[in-house]
TORBAVO-558951 format. One line per field, with one value per residue (C-alpha): z, y, x. Coordinates in Angstrom, 3 decimals. Example, Ala and Ser with C-alpha at 12.3 -4.5 7.8 and 13.67 -1.06 7.14 Angstrom:
2
zz = [7.800:7.140]
yy = [-4.500:-1.060]
xx = [12.300:13.670]
! end
This chain:
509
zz = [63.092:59.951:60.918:64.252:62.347:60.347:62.739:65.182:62.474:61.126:64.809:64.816:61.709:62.821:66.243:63.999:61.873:65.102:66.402:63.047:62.270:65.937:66.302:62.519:63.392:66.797:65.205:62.472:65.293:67.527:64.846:63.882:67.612:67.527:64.485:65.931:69.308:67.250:65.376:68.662:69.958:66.836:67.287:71.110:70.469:67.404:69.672:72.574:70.410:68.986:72.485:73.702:70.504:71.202:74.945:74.083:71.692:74.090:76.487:74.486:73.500:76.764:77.343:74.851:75.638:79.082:78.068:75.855:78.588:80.945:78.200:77.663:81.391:82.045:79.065:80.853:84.305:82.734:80.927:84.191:86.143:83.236:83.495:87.126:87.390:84.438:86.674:89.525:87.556:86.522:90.106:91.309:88.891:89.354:93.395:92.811:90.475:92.868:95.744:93.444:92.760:96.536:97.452:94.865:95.809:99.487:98.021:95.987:98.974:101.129:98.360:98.074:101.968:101.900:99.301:100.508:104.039:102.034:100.373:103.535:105.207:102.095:102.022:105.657:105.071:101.897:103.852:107.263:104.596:103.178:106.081:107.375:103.757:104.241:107.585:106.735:103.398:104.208:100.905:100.160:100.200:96.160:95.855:98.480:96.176:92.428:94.361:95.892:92.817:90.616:92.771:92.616:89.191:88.292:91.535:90.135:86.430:85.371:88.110:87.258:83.963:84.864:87.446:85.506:82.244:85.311:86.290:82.723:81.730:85.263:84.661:81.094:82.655:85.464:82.606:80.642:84.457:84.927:81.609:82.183:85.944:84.595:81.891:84.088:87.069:84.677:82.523:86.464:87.469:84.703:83.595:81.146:79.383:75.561:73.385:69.958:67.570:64.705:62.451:62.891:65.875:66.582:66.821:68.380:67.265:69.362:65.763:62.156:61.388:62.456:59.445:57.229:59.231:59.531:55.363:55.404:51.909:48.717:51.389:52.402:55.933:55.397:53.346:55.563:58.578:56.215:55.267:58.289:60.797:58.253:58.497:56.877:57.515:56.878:57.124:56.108:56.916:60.769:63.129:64.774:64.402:62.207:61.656:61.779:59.755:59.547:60.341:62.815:66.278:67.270:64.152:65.137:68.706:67.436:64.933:67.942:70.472:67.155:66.112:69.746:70.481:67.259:68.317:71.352:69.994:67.662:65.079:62.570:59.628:57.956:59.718:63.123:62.294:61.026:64.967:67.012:65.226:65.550:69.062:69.594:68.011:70.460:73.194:71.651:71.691:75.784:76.241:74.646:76.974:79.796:78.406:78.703:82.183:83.630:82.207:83.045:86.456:87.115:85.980:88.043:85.038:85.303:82.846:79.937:77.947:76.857:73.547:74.417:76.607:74.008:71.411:74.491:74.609:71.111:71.228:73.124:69.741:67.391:66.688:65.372:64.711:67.122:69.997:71.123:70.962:74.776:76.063:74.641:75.697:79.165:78.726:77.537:80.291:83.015:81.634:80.823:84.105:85.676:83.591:84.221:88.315:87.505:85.551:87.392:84.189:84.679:85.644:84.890:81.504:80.869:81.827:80.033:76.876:76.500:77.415:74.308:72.051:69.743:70.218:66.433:65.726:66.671:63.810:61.217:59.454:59.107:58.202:56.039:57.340:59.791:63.263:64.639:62.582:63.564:66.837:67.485:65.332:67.703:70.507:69.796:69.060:72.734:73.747:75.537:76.992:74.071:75.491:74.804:71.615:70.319:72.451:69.782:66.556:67.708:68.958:65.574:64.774:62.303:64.211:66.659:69.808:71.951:75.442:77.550:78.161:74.561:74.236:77.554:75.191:72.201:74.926:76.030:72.970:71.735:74.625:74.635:70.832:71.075:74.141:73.312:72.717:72.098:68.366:66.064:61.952:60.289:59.463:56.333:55.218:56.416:54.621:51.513:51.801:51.807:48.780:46.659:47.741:46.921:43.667:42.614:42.987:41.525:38.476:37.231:34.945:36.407:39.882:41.103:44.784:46.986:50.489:52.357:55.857:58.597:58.845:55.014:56.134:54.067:50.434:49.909:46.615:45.077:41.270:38.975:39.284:35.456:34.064:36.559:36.662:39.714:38.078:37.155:40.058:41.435:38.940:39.359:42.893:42.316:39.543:42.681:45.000:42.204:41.383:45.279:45.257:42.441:43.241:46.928:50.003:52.926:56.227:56.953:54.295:52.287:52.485:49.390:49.139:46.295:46.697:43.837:44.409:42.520:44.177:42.527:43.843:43.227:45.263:46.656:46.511]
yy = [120.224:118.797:120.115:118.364:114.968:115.528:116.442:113.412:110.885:112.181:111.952:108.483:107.626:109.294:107.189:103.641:104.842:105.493:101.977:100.150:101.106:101.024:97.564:96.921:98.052:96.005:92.912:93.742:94.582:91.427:89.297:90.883:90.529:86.557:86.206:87.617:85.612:82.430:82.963:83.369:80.685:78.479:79.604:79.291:75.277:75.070:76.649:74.671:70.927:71.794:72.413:69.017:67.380:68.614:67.654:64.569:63.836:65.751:62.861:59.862:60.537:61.457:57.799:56.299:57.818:56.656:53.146:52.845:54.236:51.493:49.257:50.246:50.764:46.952:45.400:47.245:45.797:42.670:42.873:43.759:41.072:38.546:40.204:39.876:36.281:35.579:37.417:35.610:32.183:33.230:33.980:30.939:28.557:31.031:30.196:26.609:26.760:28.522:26.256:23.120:25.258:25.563:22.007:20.694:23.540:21.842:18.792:19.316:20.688:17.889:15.574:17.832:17.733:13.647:13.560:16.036:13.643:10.280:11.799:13.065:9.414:7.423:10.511:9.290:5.434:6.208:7.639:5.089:2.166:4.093:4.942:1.297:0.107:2.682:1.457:-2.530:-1.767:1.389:3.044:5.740:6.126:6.486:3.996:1.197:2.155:1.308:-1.990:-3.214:-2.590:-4.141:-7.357:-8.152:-7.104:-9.808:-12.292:-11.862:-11.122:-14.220:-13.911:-10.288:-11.175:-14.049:-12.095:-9.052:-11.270:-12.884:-9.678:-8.288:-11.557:-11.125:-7.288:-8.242:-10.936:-8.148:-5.753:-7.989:-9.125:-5.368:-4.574:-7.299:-5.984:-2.826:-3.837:-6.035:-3.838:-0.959:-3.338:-4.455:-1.067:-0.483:-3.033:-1.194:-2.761:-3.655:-1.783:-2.711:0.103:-0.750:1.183:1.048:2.235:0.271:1.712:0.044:1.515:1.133:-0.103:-0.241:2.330:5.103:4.071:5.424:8.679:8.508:8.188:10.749:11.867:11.072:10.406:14.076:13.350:10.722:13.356:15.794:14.284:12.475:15.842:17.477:14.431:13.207:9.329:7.387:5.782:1.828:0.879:-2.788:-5.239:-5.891:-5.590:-2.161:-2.110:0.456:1.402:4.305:4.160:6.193:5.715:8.622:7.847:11.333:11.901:8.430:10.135:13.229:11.470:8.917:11.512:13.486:10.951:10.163:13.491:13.206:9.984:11.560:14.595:13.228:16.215:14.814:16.424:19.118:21.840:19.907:17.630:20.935:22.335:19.534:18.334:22.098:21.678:18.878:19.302:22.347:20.020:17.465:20.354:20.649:16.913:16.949:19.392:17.526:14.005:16.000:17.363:14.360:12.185:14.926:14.866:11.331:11.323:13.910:16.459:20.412:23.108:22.392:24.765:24.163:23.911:20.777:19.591:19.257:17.109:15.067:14.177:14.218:11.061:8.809:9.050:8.033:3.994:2.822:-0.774:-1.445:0.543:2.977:6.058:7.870:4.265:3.378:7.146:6.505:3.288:4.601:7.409:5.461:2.305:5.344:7.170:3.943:3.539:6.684:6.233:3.367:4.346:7.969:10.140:13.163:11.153:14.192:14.644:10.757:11.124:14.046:12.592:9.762:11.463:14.128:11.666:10.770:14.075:14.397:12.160:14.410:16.216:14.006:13.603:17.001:18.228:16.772:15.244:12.374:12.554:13.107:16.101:17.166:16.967:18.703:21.589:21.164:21.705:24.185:26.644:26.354:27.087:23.420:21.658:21.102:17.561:17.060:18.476:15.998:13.022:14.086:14.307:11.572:8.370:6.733:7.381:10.274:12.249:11.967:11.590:14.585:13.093:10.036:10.807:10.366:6.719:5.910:6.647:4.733:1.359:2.515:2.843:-0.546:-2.310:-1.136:-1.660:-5.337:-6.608:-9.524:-8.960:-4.876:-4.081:-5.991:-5.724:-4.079:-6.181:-4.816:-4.977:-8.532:-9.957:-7.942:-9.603:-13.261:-12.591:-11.391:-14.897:-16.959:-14.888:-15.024:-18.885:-19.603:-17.531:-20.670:-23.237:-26.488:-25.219:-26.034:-24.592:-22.696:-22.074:-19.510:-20.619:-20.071:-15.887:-16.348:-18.169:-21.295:-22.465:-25.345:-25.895:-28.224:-29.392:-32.132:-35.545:-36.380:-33.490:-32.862:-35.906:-36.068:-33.897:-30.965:-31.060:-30.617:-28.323:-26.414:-25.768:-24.150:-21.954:-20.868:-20.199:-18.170:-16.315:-15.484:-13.950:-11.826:-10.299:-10.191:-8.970:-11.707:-11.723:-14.631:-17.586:-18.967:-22.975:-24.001:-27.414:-29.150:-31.841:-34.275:-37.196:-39.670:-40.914:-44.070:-44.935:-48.035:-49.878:-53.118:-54.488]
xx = [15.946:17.251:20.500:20.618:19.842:22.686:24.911:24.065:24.064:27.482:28.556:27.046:29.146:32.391:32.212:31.489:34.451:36.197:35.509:35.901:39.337:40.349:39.201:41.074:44.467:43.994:43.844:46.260:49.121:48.217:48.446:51.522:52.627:51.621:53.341:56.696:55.916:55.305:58.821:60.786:59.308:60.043:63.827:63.872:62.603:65.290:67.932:66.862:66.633:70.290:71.607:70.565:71.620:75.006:75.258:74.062:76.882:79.150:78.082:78.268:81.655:83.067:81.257:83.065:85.722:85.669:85.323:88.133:90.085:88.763:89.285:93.038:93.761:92.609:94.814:97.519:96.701:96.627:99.933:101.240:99.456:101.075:104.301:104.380:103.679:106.275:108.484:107.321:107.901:111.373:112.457:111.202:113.377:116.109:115.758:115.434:118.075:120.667:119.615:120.441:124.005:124.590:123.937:126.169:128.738:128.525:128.634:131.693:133.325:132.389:133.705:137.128:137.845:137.365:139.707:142.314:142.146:142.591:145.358:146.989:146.546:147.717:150.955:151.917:151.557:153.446:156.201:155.916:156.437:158.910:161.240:160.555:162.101:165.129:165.945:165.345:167.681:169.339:168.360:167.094:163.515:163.505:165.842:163.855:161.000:161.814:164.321:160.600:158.842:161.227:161.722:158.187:157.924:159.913:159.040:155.305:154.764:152.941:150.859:150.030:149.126:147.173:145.458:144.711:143.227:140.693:139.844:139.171:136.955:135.329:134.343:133.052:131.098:129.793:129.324:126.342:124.733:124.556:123.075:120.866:120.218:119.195:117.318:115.090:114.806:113.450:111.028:109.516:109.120:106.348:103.565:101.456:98.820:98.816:96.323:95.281:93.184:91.419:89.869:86.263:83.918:80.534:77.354:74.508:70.706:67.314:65.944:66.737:64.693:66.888:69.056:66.789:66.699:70.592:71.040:68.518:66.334:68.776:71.597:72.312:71.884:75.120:77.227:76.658:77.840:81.148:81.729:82.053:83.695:85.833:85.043:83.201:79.863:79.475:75.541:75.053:72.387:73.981:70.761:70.743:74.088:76.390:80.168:81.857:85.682:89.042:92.554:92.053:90.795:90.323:87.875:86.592:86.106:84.336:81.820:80.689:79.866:77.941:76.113:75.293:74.035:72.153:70.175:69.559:68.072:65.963:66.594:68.658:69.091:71.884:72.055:71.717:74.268:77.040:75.717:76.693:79.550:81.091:80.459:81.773:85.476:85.324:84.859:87.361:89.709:89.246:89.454:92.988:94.091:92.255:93.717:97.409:97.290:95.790:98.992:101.381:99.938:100.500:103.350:104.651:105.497:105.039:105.860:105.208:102.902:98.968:99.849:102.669:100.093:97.326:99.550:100.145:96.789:95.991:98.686:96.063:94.026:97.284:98.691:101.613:101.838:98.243:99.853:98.616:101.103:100.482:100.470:103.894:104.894:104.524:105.843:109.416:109.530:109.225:111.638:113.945:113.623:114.861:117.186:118.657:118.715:120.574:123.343:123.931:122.107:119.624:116.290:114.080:115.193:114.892:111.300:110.362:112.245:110.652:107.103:107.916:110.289:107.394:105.728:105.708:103.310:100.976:101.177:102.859:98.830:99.039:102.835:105.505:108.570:109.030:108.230:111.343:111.899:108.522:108.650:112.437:110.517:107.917:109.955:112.423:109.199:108.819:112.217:112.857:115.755:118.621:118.641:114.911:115.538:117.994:116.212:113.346:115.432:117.968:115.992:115.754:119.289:119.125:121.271:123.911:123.436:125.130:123.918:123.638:119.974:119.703:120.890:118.653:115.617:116.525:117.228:113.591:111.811:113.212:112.216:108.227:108.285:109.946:108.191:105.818:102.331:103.104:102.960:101.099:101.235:98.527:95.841:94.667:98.272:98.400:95.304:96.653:99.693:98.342:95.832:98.504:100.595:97.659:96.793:100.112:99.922:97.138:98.188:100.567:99.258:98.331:97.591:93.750:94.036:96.466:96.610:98.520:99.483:101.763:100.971:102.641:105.560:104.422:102.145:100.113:99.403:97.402:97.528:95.513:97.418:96.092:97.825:101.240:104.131:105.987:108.787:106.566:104.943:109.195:109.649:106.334:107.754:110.828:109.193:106.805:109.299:111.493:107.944:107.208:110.818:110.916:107.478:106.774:108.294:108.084:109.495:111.769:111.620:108.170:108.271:106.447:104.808:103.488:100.566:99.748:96.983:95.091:91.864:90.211:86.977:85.085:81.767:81.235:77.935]
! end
């Protein structure tokens, strides 16, 4: 019995042992196996993640790729496009060019046939008077010839003379009635009006309180907006009312519109004010180039580039003298195109000369050397006409002139400049010019008052009868006049007069 107990609970332990370490080495080997599954899995994602990081960067380059190739292949097809039209241009002045050559080829010809047919009628008159002479005379035909000539040679000398010195005075009196002709038929053919600049631009203010806001807190509303036009800003006690200054209209131009915008929007202060007046240059820029091509086009001119086409219109915001400079531009080219039809010159280049001829003033605020120089600079950087060119450099007389067209301009551009009512002397210049006269007056002993009349042209001076005789008073006079020569410059002559005067007053009662 006992050893049936044993026996059944040492089966009973063998089969626990069994199960134990079969159950054990179970989990042992499937945690082994999730282990190894885990790690594959962990390189499968790793593999998998690196595989779509590199088609992804496969893909964005081959997308960058293929943009810069887009990119590239449209700068070429706009080369081409640019080279094409170029081309295009090129063949259509050559074609003009060669029709122009053909017409005055037929021309020519036409001209050459007339002539060879004059000469072959005035050949057989020649020879009918000639025969007639021989057979009247029986001479020779050479000797009929120089007998004839030589009889009346000596038949009608005075008269020849007298004849050919009437003819001479009458051409020289033709000459000046043509000059004049042509002078006064081209001044007809254009009336344009007279414009004076100044200096300073008005601008009128719903109330004086936007001064304040204009001035802005310890004036850096002011500075700013000086700073960045250019100009300067004149606020006085003038009811809703202030100035903007400078000698240049355009920056006159761009500061209005700013501060216009600004009083509009309300928003004044620095940063605004840098905003609007950047944008507004910009759009001063296009309204140069607007300005141009709206001149050029009524005036009937083509081909000239933007760039020649923006100075053109930055000329409408220059002066010289009160007049305006596109004004008096237009002014020459059309007196000069006339001109030109008149006397048989090249019209075109007339018109275009005396559109570009003061070109350099343009630029003359910004680069050294005189306008004329500028200007041919100017042009030759754009390959023009070597007749504009010299029209440019030429029309003040610095240089020769190597063309008719040339000496057109010059008549011109002394003829707008001269006109009455055209130019008109500086006026801060001109007051200037009369304080120094009266200052320099007033700076000699026994004078009490001085007067400067006449646009300076005369003095009245005024001295204290108790202390001046009638001979100083002479003698003060010519020290004046001596004075007022030595130390200003004066158009014309200075009339001084001297005025001496005892007053004596008494009452009746």
């Amino acid at each position: 019995m006992f050893s049936f107990w044993s026996l059944f609970i040492g089966l009973l332990i063998g089969v626990w042992v069994f199960f134990f370490y079969t159950t054990v080495i179970k989990k042992q080997w499937g945690m082994r196996a999730d282990s190894i599954v885990n790690a594959a899995e962990k390189e499968a994602n790793d593999i998998r993640r690196k595989a779509d990081h590199d088609a992804q960067k496969i893909m964005d380059d081959a997308r960058k790729q293929a943009k810069e190739d887009r990119d590239r292949a449209a700068d070429i097809e706009k080369k081409a496009i640019d080279i094409e039209k170029r081309l295009e241009q090129k063949e259509e002045k050559l074609d003009q060019k060669l029709d122009e050559l053909v017409k005055k080829t037929e021309e020519l010809n036409l001209a050459k046939e007339s002539l060879a047919r004059e000469e072959e009628l005035l050949g057989k008159k020649k020879d009918e008077i000639a025969k007639k002479l021989s057979e009247v005379a029986k001479l020779s035909p050479e000797d009929a010839r120089a007998k004839l000539l030589q009889q009346i040679e000596e038949q009608y000398e005075s008269d020849f003379i007298k004849h050919i010195d009437i003819k001479k005075s009458e051409l020289r009196n033709r000459e000046e009635e043509v000059c004049r002709e042509i002078l006064v038929n081209s001044m007809q053919q254009y009336a344009g009006a007279v414009t004076a600049e100044t200096t300073q631009t008005t601008i009128e203010l719903e109330s004086d309180d936007l001064k304040g806001r204009i001035i802005g807190k310890e004036g850096r509303n002011i500075t700013t907006f000086e700073k960045e036009t250019g100009v300067s800003i004149i606020i006085d006690d003038t009811p809703n009312t202030i100035f903007i200054s400078s000698f240049d209209l355009f920056r006159r131009y761009v500061a209005k519109k700013s501060l216009e915008d600004l009083l509009s929007d309300k928003r004044i202060q620095p940063a605004r004010i840098e905003e609007i007046v950047q944008n507004n240059q910009k759009d001063a820029e296009k309204l140069l180039l607007k300005l141009g091509q709206q001149v050029l086009s009524e005036m009937n001119i083509s081909g000239f580039p933007d760039e020649i086409v923006s100075l053109i219109g930055k000329l409408r915001f220059r002066t010289s003298f009160g007049q305006n400079i596109l004004k008096h531009s237009q002014e020459v080219a059309y007196i000069a195109e006339s001109i030109a039809k008149q006397v048989g010159a090249d019209a075109e280049i007339a018109l275009k000369g005396g559109m570009l001829h003061d070109i350099g003033k343009a630029l003359d605020h910004d680069i050294e050397g005189t306008h004329p120089e500028i200007g041919g600079k100017i042009l030759r950087k754009y390959a023009f006409d070597e007749k504009l060119i010299n029209i440019t450099e030429a029309h003040h007389g610095a240089i020769p002139a190597t063309c008719i067209e040339t000496g057109i301009i010059m008549i011109a551009d002394a003829i707008s400049a001269v006109r009455p009512g055209a130019r008109r002397a500086n006026v801060e210049e001109y007051i200037k010019r009369m304080k120094d006269m009266e200052n320099l007056v007033l700076s000699f002993a026994g004078v009490e008052k001085a007067y400067a009349l006449s646009a300076g042209r005369e003095v009245r001076v005024f001295v204290d009868a108790r202390k001046t005789s009638d001979l100083e008073a002479e003698k003060l006079a010519r020290e004046i006049a001596v004075g007022i020569q030595d130390n200003l410059q004066y158009p014309g002559e200075v009339k001084v007069m001297v005025s001496r005067e005892n007053r004596y007053i008494e009452y009746a009662r």
